[in-house]
BAVOZA-103876 format. One line per 3 residues: for each residue x, y, z of C-alpha. Coordinates in pm, 1 decimal. Layout:
<atoms>
X Y Z; ...
</atoms>
This chain:
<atoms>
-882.2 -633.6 -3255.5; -1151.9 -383.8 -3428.3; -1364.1 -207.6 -3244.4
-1721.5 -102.9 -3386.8; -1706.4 237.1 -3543.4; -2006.4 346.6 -3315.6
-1778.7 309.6 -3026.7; -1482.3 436.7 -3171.9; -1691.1 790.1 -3194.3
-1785.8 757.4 -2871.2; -1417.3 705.1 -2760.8; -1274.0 954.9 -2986.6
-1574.5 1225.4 -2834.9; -1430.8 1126.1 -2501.6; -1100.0 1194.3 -2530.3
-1181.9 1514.7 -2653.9; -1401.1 1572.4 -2365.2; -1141.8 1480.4 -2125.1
-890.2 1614.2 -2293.9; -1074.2 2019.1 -2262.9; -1172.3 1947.9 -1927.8
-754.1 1891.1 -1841.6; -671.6 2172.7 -2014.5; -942.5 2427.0 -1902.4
-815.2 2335.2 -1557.9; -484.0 2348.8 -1605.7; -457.3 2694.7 -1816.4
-727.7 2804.0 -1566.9; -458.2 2754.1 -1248.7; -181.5 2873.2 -1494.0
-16.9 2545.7 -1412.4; 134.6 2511.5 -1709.9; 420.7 2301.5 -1561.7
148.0 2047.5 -1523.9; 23.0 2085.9 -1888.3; 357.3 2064.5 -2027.0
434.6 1715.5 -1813.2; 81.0 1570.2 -1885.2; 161.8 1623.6 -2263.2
526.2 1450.5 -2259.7; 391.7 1155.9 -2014.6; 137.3 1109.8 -2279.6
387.2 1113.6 -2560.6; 625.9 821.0 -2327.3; 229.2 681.0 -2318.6
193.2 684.4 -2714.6; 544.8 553.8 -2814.2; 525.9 271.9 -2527.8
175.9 154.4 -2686.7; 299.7 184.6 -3037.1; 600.9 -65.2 -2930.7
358.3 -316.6 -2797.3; 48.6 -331.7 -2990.1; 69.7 -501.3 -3357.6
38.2 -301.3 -3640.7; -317.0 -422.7 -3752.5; -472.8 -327.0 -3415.6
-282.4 -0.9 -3353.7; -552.1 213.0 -3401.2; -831.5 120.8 -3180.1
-570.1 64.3 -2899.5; -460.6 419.0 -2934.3; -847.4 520.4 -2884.6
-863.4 330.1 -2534.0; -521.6 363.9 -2422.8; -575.1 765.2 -2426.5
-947.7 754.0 -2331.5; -775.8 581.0 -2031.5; -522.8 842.6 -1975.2
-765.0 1166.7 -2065.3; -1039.6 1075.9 -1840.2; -730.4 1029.5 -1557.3
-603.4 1317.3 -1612.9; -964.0 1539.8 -1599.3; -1048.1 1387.1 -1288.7
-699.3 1441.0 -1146.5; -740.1 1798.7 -1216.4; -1031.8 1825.0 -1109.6
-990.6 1650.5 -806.0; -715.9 1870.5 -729.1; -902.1 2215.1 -767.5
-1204.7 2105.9 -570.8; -965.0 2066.2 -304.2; -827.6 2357.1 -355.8
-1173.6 2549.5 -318.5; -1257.0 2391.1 -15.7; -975.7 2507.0 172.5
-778.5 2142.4 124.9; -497.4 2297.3 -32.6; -528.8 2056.2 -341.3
-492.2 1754.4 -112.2; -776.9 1450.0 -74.6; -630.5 1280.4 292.5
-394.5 1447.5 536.3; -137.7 1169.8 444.6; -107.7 1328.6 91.8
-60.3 1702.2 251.4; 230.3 1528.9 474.7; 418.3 1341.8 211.0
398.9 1678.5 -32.5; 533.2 1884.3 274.5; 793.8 1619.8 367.7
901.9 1660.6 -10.5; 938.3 2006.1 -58.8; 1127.7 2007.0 307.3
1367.9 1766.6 125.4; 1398.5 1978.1 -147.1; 1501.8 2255.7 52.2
1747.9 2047.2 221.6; 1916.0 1951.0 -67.7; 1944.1 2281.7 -229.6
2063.4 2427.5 142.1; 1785.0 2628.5 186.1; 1756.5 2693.4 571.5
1509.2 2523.7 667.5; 1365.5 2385.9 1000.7; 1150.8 2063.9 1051.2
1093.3 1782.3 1271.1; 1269.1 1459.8 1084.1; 1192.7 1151.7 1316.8
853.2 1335.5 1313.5; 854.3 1284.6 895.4; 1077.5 958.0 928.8
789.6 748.5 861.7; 626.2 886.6 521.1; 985.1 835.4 360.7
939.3 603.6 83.7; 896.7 578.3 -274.9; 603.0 795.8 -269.3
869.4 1030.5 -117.7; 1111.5 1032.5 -332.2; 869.9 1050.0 -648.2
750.6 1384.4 -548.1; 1094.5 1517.9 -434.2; 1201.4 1431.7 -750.1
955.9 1629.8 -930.0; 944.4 1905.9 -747.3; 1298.6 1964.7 -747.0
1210.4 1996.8 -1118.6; 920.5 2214.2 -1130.5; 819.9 2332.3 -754.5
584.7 2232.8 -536.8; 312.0 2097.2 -807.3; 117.6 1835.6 -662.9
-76.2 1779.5 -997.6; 234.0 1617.3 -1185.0; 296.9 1305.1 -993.3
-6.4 1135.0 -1160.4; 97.7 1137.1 -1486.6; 418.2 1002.8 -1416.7
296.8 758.1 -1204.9; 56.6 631.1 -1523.7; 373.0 633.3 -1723.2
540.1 378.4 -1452.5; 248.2 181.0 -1428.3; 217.4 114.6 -1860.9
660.5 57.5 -1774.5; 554.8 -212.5 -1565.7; 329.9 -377.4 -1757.6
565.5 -388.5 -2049.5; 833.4 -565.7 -1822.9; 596.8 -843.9 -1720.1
503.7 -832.3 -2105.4; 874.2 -881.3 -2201.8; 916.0 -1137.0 -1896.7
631.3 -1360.6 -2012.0; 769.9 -1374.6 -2424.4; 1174.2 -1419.4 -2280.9
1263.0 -1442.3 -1901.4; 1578.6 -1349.8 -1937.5; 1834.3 -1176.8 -1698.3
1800.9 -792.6 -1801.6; 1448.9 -825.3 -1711.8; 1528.2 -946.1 -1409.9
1796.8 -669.2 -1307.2; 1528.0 -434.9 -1454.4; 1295.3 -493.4 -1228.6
1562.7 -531.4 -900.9; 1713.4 -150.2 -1000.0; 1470.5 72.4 -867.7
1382.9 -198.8 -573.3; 1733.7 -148.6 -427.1; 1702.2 288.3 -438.3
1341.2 223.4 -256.5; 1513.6 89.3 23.1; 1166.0 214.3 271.3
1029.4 -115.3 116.9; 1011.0 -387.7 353.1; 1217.9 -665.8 422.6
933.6 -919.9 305.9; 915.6 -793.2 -25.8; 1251.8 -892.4 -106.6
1169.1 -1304.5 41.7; 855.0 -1238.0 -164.8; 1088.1 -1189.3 -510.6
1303.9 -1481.6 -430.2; 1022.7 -1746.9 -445.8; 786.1 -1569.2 -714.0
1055.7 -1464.1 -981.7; 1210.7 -1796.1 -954.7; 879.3 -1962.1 -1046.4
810.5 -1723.7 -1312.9; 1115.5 -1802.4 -1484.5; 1058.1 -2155.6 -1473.5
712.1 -2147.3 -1589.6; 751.6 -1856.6 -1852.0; 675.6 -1946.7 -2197.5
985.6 -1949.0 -2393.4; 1285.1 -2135.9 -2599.7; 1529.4 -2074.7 -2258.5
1704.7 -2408.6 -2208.6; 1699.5 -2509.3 -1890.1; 2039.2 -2404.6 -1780.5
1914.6 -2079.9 -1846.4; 1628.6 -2030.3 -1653.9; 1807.0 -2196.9 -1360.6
2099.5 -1974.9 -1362.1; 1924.9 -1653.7 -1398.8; 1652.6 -1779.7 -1100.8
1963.0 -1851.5 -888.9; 2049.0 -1469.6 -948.4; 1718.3 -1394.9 -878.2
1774.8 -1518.6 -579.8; 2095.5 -1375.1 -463.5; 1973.1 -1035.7 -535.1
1697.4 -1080.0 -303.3; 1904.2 -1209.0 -53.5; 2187.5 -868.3 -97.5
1880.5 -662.8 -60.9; 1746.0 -860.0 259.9; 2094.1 -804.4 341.0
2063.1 -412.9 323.9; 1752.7 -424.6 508.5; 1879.3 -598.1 796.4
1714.9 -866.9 778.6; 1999.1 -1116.0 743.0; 1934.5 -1474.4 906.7
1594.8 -1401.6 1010.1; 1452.2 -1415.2 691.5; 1533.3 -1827.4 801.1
1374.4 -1790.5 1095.5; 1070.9 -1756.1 1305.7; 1168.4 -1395.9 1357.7
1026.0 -1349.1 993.4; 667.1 -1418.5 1125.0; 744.7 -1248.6 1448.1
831.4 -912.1 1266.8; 541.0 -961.6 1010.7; 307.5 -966.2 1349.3
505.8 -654.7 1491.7; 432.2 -457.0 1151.9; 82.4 -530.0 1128.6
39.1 -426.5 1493.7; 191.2 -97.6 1420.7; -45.1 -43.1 1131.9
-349.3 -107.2 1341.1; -216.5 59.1 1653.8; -434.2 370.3 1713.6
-561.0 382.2 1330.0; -963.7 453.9 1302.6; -1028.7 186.0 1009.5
-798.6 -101.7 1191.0; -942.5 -415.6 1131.6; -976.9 -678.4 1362.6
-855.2 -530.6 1706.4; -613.5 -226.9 1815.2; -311.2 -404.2 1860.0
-40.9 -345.5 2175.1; 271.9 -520.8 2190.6; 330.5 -597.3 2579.2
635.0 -753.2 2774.0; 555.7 -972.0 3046.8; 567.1 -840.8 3401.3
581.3 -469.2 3225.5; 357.1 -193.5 3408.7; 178.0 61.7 3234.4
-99.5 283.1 3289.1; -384.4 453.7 3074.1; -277.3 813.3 2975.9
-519.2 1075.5 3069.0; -671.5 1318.0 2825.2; -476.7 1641.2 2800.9
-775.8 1845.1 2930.9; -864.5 1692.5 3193.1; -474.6 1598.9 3395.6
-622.8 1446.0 3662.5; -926.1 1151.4 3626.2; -1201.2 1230.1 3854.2
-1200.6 877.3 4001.6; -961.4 623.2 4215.4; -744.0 469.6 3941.8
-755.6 88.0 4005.4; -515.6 -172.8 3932.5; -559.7 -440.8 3704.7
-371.3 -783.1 3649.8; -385.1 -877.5 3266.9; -270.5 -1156.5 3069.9
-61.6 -1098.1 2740.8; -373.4 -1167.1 2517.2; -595.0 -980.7 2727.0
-840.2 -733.7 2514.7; -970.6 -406.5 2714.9; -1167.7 -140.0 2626.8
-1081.3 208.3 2663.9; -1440.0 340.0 2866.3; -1752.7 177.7 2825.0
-1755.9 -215.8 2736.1; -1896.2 -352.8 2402.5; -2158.7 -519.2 2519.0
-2166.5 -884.8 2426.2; -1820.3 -857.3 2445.1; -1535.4 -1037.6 2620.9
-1316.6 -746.2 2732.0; -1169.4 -588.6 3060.4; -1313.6 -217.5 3062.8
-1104.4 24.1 3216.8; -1007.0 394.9 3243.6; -738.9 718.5 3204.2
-506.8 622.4 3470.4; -577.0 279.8 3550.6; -345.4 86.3 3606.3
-208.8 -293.8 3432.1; 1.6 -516.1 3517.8; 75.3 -774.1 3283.0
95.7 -1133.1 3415.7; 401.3 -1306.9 3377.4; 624.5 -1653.4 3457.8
631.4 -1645.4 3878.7; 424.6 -1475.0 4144.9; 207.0 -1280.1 4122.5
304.5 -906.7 3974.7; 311.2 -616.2 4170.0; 334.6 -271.9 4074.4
682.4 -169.6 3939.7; 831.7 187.2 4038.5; 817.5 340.7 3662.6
458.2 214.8 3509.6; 488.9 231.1 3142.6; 224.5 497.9 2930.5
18.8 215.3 2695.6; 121.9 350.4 2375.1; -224.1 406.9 2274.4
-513.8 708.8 2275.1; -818.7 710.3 2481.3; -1042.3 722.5 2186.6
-888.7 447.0 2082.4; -1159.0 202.5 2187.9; -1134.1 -175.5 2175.0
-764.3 -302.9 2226.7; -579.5 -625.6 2257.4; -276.6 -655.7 2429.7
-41.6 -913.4 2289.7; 255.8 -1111.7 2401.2; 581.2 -957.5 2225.8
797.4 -1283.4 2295.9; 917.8 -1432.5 1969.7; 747.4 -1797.0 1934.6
387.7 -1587.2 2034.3; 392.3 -1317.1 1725.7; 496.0 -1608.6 1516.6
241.2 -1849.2 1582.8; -47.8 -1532.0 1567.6; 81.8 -1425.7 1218.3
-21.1 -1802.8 1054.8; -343.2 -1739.5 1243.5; -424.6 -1431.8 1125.5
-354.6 -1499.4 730.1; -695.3 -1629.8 649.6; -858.2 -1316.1 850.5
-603.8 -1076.3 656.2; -681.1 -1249.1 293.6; -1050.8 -1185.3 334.7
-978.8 -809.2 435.7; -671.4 -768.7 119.1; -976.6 -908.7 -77.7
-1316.9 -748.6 50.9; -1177.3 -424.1 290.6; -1348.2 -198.4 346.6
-1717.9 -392.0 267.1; -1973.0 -145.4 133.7; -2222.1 -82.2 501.8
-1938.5 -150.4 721.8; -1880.9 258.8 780.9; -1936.4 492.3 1074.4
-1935.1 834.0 893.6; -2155.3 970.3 591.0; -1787.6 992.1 434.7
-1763.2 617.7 451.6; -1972.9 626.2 136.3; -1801.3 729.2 -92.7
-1587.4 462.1 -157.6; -1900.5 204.4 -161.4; -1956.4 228.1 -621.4
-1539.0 147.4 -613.9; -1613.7 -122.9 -432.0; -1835.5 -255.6 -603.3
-1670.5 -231.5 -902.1; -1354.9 -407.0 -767.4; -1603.8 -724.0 -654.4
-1736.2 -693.6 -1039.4; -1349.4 -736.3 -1169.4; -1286.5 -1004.1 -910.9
-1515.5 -1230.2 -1022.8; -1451.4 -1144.3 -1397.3; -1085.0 -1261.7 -1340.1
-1180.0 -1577.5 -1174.0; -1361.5 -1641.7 -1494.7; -1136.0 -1539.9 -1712.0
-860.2 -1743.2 -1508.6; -1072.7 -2064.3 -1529.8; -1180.3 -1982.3 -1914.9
-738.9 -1972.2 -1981.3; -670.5 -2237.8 -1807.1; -499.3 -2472.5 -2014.6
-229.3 -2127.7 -2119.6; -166.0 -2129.6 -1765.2; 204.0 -2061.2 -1816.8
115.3 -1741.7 -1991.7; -28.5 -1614.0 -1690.4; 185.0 -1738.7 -1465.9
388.8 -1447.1 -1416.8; 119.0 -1158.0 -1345.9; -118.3 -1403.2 -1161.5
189.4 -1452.4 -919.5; 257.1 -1093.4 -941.9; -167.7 -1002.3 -784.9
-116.0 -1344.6 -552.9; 212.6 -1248.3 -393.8; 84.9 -862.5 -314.1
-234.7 -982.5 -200.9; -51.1 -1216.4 46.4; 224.7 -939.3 152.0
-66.7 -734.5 214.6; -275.7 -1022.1 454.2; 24.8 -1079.8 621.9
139.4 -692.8 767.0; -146.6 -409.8 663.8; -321.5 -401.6 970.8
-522.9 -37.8 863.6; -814.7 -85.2 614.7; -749.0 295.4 529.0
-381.7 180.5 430.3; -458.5 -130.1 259.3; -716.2 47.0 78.0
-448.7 247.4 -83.6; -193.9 -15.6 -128.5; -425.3 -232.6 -277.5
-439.0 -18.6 -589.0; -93.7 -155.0 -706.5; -246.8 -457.0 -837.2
-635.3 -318.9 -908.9; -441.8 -298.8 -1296.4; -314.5 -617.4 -1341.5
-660.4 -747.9 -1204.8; -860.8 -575.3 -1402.0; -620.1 -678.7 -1717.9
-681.5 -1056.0 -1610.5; -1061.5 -958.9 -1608.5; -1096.0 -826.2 -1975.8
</atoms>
């Protein structure tokens, strides 16, 4: 690899560039927790590239690995103290304000600080994400800034294990790569089904001088560690079963339950015969109207105030009533109606049948529909506020690497087993993510765990 020495100035004026804008920042804030991190991630960065790159084409690596990891870091910072100077407290979403407070609360926990909060309220941000910033600010406070770089350093980790997987498959890799999966133990149960078919395959494909006793014996312990962490989820037998799908349909649901950027249609799990009634906005206890009484099907889709017109939908109300149809006579009114677990601004929803065999069969219909959105979400025009620009030039960037991977892809072809492994790697996501993100907003942050990998395939 040698790069033209024009664009080795140009790279080398870069980092620089970067590089002062990182450190203005930083020594600016007095963050110099933050400076001192950013400098050691880099050094992990430097030795990691110096173990993988040959010797010959060291150099102009070096130049694009740390143009990469300068020009993250400036807009990081900068990111961060725009926030900070419109009143965001160095946060871009709410989520990232929650998971930082939930972090710091942990902290304080585990140092036994007295402290006061509202777990099941925070039950639902713990995760890795989590545990990564508890982690670092049990080390250095509540710095928000440092989590970046590390997360760059796991990222270049990764990519040296699927490096190291694709030369030798053998075992450590394996257990490598299961180690931190079993302390992340917020990941979901389909991630672990998702390892035992892909890393079998991968081991069996990989290029390599394994004999075949080999690769089957350290796919078959693939296997079995998916199946102790399945296991530890809970899961147990119905990973087998149709419960799988079932679930899969009950966690997309939740994702798109009440979320602005859903896709497709709010989603309400509903038991037959139930009762339940609109809530009624907080201001207003009391709807100025005679609440009527509707009889709904399972799949029935309402609307929450005016219809969509063109629409197939049931309109109703706060403090209607429904009664969901089911086997026998006709339903009447039970004695403790239900609250539908959803807002009134929630607009469009669709109620679904919670019985096992009907989330099943819905989750193999929905997979093309949730491929397209893993793919396209959220397409540049399809927005409702002037903020629902901004992500429109990432966007079209992403479509740009897309279609440079398919070509690259096709163009490899015939070394398919060298990119076995990280083409199953993007594939499998992609699919985890069409089968249970049910919140464009959510999937659009997911979705960055594999943007890397695709745009490697692309160049």
């Amino acid at each position: 690899m040698t790069l033209p020495p024009f664009l080795r100035r140009v790279e080398a004026a870069g980092i620089g560039l970067f590089s002062g804008i990182a450190v203005a920042w930083l020594v600016g804030d007095a963050n110099y927790g933050a400076l001192g991190a950013a400098g050691f991630f880099a050094l992990l960065v430097f030795l990691l590239t110096r173990a993988l790159t040959p010797a010959g084409a060291r150099h102009d690596v070096y130049l694009l690995v740390f143009l990469a990891l300068t020009l993250r870091y400036a807009v990081a910072v900068t990111v961060h103290d725009a926030s900070v100077a419109a009143g965001r407290g160095g946060f871009v979403t709410g989520d990232d304000a929650n998971y930082a407070d939930f972090s710091w609360t942990l902290v304080q926990v585990f140092r036994g600080e007295p402290v006061t909060f509202d777990y099941g309220g925070y039950l639902y941000l713990l995760g890795t994400f989590v545990y990564l910033e508890t982690a670092i600010f049990s080390l250095v406070g509540p710095n928000v800034v440092l989590k970046d770089s590390l997360a760059l350093f796991l990222i270049a980790a990764t990519l040296w294990l699927i490096i190291l997987f694709t030369r030798r498959p053998v075992l450590w890799i394996v257990l490598a790569m299961f180690v931190p999966l079993f302390l992340m133990e917020s990941l979901r149960f389909y991630v672990f089904i998702g390892l035992a078919i892909v890393i079998p395959i991968g081991v069996i494909l990989a290029t390599g001088r394994q004999s075949p006793r080999h690769r089957i014996v350290t796919s078959v312990l693939a296997v079995a560690l998916s199946a102790l962490l399945l296991v530890t989820q809970g899961a147990g037998n119905d990973a087998l079963s149709a419960s799988l799908l079932a679930r899969l349909e009950s966690e997309r649901a939740a994702m798109a339950l009440g979320a602005r950027t859903g896709f497709g249609r709010a989603v309400v799990l509903v038991e037959k015969g139930t009762t339940y009634f609109i809530p009624t906005p907080s201001p207003n206890p009391t709807p100025f109207r005679t609440p009527q009484v509707l009889v709904v099907q399972p799949n029935a889709r309402i609307v929450i105030g005016t219809p969509i017109p063109g629409r197939d939908a049931i309109p109703v109300l706060p403090g209607d009533v429904l009664l969901v149809a089911g086997p026998g006579p006709a339903p009447t009114p039970g004695p403790d109606p239900q609250p539908l677990p959803i807002s009134v601004a929630s607009g469009e929803i669709q109620l679904v049948d919670a019985s096992e065999d009907a989330l099943a069969l819905r989750t193999l219909e929905y997979l093309p529909y949730g491929l397209a959105f893993a793919l396209f979400a959220p397409v540049p025009g399809s927005g409702t506020r002037a903020q629902d620009l901004l992500p429109i030039p990432e966007m079209l960037v992403w479509y740009v690497l897309l279609i440079a991977a398919v070509i690259a892809l096709w163009r490899w072809r015939r070394r398919w087993r060298v990119l076995v492994p990280i083409v199953l790697f993007v594939a499998g996501t992609l699919v985890i993510f069409a089968l249970a993100e049910g919140n464009v907003g959510t999937l659009y942050r997911h979705r960055a765990m594999v943007i890397p990998f695709v745009a490697l395939i692309a160049a």
